[in-house]
Residue frames as qw, qx, qy, qz and C-alpha x, y, z in Angstrom:
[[0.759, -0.425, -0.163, 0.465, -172.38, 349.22, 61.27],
 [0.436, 0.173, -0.042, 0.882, -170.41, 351.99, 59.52],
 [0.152, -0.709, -0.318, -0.611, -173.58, 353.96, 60.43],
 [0.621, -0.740, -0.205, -0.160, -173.59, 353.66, 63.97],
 [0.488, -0.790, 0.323, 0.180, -169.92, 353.17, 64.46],
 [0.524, 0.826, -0.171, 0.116, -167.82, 354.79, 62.00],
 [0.334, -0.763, 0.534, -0.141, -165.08, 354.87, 64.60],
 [0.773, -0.206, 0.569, -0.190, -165.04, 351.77, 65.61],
 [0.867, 0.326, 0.368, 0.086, -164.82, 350.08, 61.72],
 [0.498, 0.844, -0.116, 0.164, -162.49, 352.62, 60.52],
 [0.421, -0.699, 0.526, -0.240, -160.18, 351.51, 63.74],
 [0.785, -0.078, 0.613, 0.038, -160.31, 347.90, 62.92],
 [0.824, 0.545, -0.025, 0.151, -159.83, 348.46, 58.97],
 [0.116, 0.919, -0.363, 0.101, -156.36, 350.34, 60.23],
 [0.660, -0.434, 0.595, -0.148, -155.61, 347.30, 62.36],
 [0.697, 0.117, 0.661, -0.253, -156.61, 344.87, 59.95],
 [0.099, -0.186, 0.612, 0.763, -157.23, 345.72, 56.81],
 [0.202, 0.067, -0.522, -0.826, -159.98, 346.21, 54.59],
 [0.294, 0.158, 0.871, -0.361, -163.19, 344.57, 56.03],
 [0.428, -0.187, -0.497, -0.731, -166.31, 342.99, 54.73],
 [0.093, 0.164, 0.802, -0.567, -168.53, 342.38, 57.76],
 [0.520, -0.497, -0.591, -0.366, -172.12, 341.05, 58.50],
 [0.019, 0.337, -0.489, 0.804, -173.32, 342.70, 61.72],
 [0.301, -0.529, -0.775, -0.168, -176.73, 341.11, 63.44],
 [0.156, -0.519, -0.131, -0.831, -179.04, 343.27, 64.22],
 [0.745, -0.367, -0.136, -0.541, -181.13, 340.78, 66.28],
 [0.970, -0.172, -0.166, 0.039, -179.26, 338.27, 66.99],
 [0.620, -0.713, 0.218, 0.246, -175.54, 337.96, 69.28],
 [0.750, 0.009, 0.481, 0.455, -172.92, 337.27, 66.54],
 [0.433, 0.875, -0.029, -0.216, -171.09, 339.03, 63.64],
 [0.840, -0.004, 0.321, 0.438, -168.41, 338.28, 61.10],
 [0.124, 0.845, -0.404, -0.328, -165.60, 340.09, 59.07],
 [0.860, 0.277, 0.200, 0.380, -163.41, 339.18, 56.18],
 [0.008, -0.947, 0.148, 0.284, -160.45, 341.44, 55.92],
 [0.721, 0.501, -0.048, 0.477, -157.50, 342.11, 53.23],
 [0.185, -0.866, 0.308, 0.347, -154.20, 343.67, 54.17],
 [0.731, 0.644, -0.196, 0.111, -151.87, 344.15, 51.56],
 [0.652, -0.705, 0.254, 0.117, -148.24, 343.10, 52.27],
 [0.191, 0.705, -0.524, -0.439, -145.08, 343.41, 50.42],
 [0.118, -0.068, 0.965, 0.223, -145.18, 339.17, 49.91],
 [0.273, -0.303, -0.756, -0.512, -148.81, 339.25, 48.80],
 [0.437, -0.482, -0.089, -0.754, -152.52, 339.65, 50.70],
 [0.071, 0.028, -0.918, 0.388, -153.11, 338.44, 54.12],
 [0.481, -0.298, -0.555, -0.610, -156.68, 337.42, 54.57],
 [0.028, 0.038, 0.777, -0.628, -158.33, 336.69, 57.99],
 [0.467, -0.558, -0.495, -0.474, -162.07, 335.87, 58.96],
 [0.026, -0.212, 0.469, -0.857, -163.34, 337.30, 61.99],
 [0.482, -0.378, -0.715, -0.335, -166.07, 335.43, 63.82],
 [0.087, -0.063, -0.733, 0.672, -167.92, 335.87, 66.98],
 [0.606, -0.413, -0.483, -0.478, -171.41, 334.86, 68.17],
 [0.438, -0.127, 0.736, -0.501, -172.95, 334.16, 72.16],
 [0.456, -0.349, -0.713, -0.403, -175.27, 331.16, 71.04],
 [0.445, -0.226, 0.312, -0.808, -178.63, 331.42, 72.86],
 [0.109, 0.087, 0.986, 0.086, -179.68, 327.76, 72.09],
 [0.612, 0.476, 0.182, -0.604, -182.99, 329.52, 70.07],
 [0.814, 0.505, -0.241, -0.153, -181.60, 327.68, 67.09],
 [0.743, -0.361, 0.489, 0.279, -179.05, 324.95, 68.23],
 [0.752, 0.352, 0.427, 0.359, -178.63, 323.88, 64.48],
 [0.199, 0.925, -0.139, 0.292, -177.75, 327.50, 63.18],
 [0.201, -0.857, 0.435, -0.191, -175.00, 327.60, 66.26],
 [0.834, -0.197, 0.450, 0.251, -173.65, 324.55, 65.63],
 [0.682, 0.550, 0.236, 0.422, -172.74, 325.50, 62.21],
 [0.302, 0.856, -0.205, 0.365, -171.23, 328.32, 63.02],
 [0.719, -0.567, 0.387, 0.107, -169.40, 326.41, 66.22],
 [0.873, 0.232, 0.370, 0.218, -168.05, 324.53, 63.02],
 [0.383, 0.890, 0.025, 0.247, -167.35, 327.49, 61.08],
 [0.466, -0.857, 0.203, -0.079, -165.30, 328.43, 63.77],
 [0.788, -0.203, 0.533, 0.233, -163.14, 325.24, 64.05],
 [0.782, 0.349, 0.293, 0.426, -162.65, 325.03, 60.21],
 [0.214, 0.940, 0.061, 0.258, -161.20, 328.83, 60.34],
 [0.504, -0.695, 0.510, -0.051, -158.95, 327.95, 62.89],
 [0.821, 0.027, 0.486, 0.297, -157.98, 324.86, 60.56],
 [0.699, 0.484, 0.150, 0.505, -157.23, 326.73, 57.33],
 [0.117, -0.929, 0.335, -0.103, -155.18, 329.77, 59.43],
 [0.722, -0.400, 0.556, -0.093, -153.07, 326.76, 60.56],
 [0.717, 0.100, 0.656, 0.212, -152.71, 324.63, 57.71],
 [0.558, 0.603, 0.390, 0.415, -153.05, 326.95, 54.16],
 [0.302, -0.612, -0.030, 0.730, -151.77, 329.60, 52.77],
 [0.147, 0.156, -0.384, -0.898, -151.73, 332.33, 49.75],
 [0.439, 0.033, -0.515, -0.736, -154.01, 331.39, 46.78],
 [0.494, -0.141, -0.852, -0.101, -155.58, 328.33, 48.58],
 [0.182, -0.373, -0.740, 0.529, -156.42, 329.81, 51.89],
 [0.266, 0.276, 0.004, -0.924, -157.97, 332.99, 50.00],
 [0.457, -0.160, -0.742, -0.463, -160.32, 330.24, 48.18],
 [0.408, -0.382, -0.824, -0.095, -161.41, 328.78, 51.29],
 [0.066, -0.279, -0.453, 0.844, -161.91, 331.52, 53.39],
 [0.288, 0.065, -0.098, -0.950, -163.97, 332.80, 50.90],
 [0.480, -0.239, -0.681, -0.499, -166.10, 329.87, 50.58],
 [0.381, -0.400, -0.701, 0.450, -166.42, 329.75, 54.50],
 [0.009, -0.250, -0.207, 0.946, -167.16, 333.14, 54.75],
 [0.504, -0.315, -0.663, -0.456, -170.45, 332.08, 52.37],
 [0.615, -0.232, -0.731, 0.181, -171.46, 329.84, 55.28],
 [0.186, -0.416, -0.613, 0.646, -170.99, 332.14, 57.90],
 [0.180, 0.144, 0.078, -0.970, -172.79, 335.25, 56.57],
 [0.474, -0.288, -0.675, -0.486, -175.75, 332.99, 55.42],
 [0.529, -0.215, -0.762, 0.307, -176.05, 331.90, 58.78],
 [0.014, -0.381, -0.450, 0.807, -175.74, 334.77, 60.73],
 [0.296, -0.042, -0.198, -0.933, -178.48, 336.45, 57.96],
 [0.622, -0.437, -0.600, -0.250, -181.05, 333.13, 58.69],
 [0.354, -0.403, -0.577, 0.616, -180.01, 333.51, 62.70],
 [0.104, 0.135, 0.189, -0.967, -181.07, 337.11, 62.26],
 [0.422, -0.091, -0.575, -0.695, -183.89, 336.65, 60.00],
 [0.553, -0.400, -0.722, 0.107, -185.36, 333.67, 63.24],
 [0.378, -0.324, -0.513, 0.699, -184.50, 336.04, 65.92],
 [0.239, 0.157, 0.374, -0.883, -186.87, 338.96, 64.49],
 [0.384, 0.324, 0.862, -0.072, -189.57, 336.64, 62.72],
 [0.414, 0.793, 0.033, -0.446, -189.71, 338.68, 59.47],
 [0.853, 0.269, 0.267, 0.358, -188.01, 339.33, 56.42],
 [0.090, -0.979, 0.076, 0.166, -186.83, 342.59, 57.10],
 [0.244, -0.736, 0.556, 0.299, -182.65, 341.30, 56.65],
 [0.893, 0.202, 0.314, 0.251, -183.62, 339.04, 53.76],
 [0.548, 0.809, -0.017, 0.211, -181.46, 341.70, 51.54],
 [0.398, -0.738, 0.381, 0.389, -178.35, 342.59, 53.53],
 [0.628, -0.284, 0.564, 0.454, -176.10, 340.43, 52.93],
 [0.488, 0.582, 0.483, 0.436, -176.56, 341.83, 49.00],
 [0.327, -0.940, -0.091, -0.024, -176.67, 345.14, 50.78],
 [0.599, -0.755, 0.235, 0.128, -173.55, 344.53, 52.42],
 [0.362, -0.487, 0.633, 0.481, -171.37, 342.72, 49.70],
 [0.619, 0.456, 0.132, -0.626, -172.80, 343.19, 46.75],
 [0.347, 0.634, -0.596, -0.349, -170.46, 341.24, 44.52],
 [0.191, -0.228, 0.949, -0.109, -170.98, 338.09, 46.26],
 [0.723, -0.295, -0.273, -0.561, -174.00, 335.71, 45.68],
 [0.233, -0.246, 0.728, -0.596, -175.67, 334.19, 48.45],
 [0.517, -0.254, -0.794, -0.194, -177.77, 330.95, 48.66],
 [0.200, 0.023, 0.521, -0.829, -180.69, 331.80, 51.00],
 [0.350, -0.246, -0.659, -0.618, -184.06, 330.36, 52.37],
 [0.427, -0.307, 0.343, -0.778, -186.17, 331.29, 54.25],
 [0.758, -0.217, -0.458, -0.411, -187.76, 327.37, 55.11],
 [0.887, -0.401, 0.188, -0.129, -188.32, 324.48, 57.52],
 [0.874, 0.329, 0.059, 0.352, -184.79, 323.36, 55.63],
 [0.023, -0.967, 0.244, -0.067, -182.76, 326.22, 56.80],
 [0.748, -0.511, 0.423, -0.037, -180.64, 323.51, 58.74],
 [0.804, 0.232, 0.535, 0.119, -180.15, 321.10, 56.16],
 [0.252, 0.951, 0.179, 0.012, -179.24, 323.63, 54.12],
 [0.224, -0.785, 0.577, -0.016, -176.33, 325.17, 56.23],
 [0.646, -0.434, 0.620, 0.100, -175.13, 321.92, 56.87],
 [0.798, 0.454, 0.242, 0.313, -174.84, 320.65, 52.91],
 [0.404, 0.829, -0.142, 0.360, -172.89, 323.95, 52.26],
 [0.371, -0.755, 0.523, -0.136, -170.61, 323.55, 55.41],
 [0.852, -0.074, 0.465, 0.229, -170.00, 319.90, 54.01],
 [0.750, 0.613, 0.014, 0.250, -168.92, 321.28, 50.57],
 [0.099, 0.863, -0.401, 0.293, -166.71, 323.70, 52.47],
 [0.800, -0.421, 0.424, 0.060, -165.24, 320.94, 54.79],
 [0.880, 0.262, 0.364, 0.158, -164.56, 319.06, 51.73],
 [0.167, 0.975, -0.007, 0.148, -162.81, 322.03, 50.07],
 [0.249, -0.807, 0.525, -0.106, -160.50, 323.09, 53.07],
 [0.775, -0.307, 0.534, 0.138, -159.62, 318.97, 53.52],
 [0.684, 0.547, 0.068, 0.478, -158.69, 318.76, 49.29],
 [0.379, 0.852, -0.141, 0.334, -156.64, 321.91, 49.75],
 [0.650, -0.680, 0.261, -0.217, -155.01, 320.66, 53.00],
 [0.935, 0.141, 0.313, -0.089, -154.19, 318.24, 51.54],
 [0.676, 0.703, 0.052, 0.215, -152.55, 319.65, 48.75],
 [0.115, 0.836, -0.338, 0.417, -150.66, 322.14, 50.16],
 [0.557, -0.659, 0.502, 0.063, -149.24, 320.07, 53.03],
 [0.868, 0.281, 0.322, 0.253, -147.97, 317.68, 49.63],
 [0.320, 0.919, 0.003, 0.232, -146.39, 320.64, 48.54],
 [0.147, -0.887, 0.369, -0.234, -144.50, 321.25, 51.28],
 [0.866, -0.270, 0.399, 0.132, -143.31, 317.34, 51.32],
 [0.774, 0.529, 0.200, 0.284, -141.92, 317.80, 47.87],
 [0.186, 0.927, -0.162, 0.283, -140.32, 320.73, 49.09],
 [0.567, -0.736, 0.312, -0.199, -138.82, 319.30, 51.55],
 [0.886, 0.031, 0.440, 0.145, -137.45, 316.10, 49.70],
 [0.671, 0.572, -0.019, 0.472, -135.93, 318.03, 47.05],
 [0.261, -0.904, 0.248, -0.232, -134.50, 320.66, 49.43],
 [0.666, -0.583, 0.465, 0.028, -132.96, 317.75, 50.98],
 [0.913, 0.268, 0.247, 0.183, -132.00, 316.08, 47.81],
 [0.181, 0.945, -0.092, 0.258, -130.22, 319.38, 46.99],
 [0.045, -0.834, 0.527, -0.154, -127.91, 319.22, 49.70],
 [0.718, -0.360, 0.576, 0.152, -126.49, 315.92, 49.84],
 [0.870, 0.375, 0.086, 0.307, -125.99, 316.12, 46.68],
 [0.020, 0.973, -0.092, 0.210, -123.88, 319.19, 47.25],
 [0.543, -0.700, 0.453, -0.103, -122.27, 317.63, 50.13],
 [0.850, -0.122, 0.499, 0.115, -121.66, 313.98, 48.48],
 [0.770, 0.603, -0.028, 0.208, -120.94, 314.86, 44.67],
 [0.343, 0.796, -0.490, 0.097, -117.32, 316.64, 45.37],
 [0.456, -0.561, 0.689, 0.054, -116.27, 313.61, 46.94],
 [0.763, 0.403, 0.504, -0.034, -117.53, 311.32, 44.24],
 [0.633, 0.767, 0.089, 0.062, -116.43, 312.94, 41.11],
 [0.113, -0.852, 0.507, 0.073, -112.78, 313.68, 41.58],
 [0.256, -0.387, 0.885, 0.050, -112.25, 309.70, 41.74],
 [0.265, 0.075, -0.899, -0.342, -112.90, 306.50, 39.97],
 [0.692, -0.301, 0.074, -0.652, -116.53, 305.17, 40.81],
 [0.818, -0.125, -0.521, 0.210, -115.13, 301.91, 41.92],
 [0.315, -0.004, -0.539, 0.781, -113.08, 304.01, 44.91],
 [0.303, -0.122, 0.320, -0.889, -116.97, 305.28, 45.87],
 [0.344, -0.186, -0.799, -0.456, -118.79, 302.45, 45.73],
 [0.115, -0.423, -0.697, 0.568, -120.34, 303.26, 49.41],
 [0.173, 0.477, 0.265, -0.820, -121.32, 306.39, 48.34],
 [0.285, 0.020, -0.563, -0.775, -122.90, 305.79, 45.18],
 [0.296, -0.370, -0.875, -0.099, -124.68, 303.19, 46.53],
 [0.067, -0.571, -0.621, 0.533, -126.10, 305.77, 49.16],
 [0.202, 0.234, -0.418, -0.854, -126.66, 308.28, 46.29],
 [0.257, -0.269, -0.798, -0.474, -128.88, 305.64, 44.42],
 [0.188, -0.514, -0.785, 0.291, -130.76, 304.87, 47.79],
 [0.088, 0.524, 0.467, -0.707, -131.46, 307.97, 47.97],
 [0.345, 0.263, -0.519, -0.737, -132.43, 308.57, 44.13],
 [0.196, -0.281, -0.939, 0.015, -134.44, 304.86, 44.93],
 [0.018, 0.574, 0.721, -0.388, -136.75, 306.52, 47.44],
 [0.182, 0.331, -0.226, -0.898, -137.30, 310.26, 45.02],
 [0.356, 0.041, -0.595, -0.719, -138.34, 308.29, 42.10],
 [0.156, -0.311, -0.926, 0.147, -140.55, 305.96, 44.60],
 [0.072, 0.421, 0.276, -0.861, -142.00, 309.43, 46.13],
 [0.344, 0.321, -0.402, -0.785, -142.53, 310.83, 42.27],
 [0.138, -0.047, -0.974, -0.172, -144.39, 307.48, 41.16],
 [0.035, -0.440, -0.813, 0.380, -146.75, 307.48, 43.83],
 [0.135, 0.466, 0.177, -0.856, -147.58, 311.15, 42.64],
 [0.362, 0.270, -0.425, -0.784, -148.43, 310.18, 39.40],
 [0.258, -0.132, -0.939, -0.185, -150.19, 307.23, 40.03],
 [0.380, -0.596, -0.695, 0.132, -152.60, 307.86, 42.79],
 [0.274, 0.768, -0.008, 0.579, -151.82, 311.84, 42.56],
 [0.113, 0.763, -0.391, 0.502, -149.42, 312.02, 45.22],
 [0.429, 0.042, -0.856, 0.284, -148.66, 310.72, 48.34],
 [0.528, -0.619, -0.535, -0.227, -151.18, 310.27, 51.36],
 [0.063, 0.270, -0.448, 0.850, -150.18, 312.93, 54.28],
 [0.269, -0.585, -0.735, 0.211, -152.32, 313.13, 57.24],
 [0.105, 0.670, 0.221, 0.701, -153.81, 316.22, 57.16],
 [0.451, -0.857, -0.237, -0.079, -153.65, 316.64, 60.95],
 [0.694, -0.199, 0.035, 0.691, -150.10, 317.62, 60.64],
 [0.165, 0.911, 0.053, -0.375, -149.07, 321.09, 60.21],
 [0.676, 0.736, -0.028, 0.029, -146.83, 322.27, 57.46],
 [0.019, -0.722, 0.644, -0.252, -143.51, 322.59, 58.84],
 [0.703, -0.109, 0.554, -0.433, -144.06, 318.88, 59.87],
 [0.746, 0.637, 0.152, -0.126, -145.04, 318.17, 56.01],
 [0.262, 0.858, -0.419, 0.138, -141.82, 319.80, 55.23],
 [0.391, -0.526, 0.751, -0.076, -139.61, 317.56, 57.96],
 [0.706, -0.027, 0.701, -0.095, -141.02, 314.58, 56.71],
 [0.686, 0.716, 0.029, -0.126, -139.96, 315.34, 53.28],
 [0.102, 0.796, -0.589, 0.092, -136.43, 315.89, 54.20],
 [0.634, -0.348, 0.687, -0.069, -136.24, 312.27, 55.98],
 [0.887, 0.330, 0.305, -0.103, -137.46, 310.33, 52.92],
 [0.662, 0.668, -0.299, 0.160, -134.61, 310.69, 50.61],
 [0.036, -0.577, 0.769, -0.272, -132.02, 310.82, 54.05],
 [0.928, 0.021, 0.259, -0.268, -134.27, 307.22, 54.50],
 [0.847, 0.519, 0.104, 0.043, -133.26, 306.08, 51.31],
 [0.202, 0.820, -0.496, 0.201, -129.58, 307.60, 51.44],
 [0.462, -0.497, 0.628, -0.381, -129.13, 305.49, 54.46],
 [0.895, 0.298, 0.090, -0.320, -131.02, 302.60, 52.69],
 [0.863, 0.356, -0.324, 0.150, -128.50, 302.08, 50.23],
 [0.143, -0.712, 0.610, -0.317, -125.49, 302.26, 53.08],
 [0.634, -0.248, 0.623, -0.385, -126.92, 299.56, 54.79],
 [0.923, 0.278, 0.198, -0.176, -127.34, 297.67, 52.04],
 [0.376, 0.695, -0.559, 0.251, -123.37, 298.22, 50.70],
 [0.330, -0.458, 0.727, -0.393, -122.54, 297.17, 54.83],
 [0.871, -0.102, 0.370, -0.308, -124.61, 294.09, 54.44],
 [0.886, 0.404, -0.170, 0.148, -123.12, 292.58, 51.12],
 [0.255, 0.721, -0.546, 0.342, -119.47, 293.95, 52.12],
 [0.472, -0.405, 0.680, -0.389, -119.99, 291.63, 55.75],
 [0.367, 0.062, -0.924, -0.092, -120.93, 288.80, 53.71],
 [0.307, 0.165, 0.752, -0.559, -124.36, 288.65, 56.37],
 [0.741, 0.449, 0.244, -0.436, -126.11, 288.78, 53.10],
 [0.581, -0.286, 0.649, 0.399, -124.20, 286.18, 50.87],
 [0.571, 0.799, 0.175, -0.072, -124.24, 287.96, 47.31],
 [0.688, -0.249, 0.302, 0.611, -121.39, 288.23, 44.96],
 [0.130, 0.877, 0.041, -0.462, -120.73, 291.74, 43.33],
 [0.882, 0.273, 0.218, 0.317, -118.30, 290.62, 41.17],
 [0.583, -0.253, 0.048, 0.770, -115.51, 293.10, 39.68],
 [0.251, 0.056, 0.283, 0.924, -115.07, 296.32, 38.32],
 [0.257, -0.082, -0.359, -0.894, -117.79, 297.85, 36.44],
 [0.568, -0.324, -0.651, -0.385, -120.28, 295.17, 37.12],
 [0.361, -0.246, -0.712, 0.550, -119.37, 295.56, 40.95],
 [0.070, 0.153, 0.200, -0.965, -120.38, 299.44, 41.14],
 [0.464, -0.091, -0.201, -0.858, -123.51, 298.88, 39.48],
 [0.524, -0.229, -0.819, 0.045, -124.15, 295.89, 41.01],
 [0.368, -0.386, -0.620, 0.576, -124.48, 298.00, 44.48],
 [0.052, 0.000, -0.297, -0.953, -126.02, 300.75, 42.33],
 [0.510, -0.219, -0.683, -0.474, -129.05, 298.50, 41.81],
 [0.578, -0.320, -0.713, 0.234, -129.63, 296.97, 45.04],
 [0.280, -0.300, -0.361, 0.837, -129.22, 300.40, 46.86],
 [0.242, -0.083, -0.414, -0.874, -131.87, 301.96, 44.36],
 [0.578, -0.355, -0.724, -0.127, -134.27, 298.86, 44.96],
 [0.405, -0.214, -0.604, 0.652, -133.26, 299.51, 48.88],
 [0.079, 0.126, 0.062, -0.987, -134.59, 303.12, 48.52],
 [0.483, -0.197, -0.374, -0.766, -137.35, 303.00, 46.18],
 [0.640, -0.471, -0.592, -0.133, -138.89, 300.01, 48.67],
 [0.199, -0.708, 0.442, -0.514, -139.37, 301.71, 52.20],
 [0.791, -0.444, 0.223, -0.356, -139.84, 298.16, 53.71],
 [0.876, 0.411, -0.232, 0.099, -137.26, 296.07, 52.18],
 [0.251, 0.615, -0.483, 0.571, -134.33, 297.42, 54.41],
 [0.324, -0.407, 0.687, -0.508, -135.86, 296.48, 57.65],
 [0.952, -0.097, 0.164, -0.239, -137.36, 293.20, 57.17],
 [0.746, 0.428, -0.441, 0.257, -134.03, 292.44, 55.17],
 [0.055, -0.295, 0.706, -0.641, -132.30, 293.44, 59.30],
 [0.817, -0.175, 0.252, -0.488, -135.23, 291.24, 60.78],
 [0.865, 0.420, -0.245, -0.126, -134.03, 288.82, 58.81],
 [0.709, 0.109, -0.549, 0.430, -130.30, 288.93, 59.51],
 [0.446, -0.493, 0.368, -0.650, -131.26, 289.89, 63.17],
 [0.925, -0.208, 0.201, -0.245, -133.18, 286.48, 63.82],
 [0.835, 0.392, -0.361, 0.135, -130.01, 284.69, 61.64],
 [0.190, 0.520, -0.594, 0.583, -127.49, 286.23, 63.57],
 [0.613, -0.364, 0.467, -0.523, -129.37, 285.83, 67.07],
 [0.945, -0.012, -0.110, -0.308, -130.02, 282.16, 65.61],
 [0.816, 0.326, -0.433, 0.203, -126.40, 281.37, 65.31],
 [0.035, -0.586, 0.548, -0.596, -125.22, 282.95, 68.22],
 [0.838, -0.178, 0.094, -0.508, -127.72, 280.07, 69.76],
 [0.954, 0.252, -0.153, 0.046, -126.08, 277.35, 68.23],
 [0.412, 0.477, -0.528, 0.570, -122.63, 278.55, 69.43],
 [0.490, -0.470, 0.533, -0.506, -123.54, 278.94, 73.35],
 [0.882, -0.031, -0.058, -0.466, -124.98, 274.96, 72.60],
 [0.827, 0.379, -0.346, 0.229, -122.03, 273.60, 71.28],
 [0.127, -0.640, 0.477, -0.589, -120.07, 275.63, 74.39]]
């Protein structure tokens, strides 16, 4: 390509940055991998584009695929994780387009490019009746890949989010708390714990079953929101659970002093750290209340 159009590739590294590209000779379709440097670190980008001719469905599905999953980790990863899987997608597609070329002039004339072209890489390549079967095992490892590092990195951004938020309420809640006696905050401690209940629930899960389960069809900023609720969950948790004992709709005795504050310490922890425990405990006095309110119209 740089031979025939020098222009042209020395226009798109300015744009772009740095390019490693597979051009077909024979066949509709060519790819790029480019670097630009940038003062927060390298931005990375594949660059795909094929006409399928339906001579080899199975070749142009895989790279229909290729497509899709390049459009999933631009979307979903970033830095050190999206420069992993780009490169292993970028495998995938330049095999491809070298077996699509390799079908489209019925030789072996382009078994070397792609060695040619980036020498540092290595390339699984065969020339058989298995070409298919092939692609598609190495487009499952890369699936598998991008969905582990999806994964990860939208977990990342929940953790960020949950401490981010943990950050400021404490900010906001400690300078009323500490100035006075923790008996004159027993509301807010208890929503403190709850929300220290639903952290150490979070952190648990990570070390038990490494981390919590995110749907990976969410995007990161998304990841990130739904980090910040869980701990304002659990903040809220233990409120509600202070409002219930304090109305007497749950009939528990806190007793005095010392044993009161931790008494609503505990229960607002518990409140947090379980996410379901707060609303079946309001189902509960939901169906009570509604039950008695029954019994009064009767007696009317």
């Amino acid at each position: 390509m740089e031979r025939y159009y020098p222009l042209l590739v020395h226009a798109f590294a300015q744009a772009y940055g740095a390019p490693q590209f597979y051009w077909c000779d024979h066949a509709p379709a060519a790819a790029a991998l480019t670097v630009r440097r940038r003062p927060l670190g390298a931005v990375q980008r594949i660059w795909l584009n094929f006409n399928p001719t339906g001579q080899w469905r199975a070749g142009e599905d895989v790279l229909a695929e290729c497509r899709a999953l390049r459009d999933v980790i631009e979307q979903k990863l970033w830095r050190a994780r999206r420069r992993r899987c780009e490169d292993i997608l970028y495998d995938v597609v330049t095999t491809s387009l070298a077996i699509l070329d390799q079908r489209a002039t019925g030789s072996s004339a382009m078994r070397g490019a792609l060695a040619r072209i980036s020498p540092n890489r290595t390339f699984g390549h065969r020339r058989s009746a298995n070409d298919a079967h092939y692609l598609k095992s190495r487009l499952e490892a890369a699936r598998s890949e991008i969905a582990l590092a999806s994964q990860s990195t939208l977990r990342t951004h929940y953790l960020t989010g949950m401490f981010a938020s943990v950050a400021v309420a404490a900010g906001v809640v400690l300078p009323f708390v500490l100035p006075q006696s923790a008996s004159a905050n027993v509301g807010l401690l208890s929503a403190c714990a709850g929300a220290a209940g639903a952290v150490v629930s979070t952190l648990t899960r990570i070390s038990d079953r490494a981390g919590p389960e995110i749907d990976t069809q969410l995007g990161r900023w998304n990841a990130l929101l739904l980090g910040v609720v869980r701990p304002a969950l659990g903040f809220t948790f233990g409120i509600v659970i202070y409002l219930l004992i304090m109305s007497q709709l749950v009939p528990l005795a806190p007793g005095d002093g010392g044993r009161r504050v931790a008494f609503y310490s505990a229960l607002a922890f518990a409140a947090g750290f379980s996410e379901r425990w707060i609303p079946d405990a309001l189902g509960v006095v939901g169906a009570l209340v509604t039950g008695e309110h029954r019994v009064d119209e009767r007696r009317r």
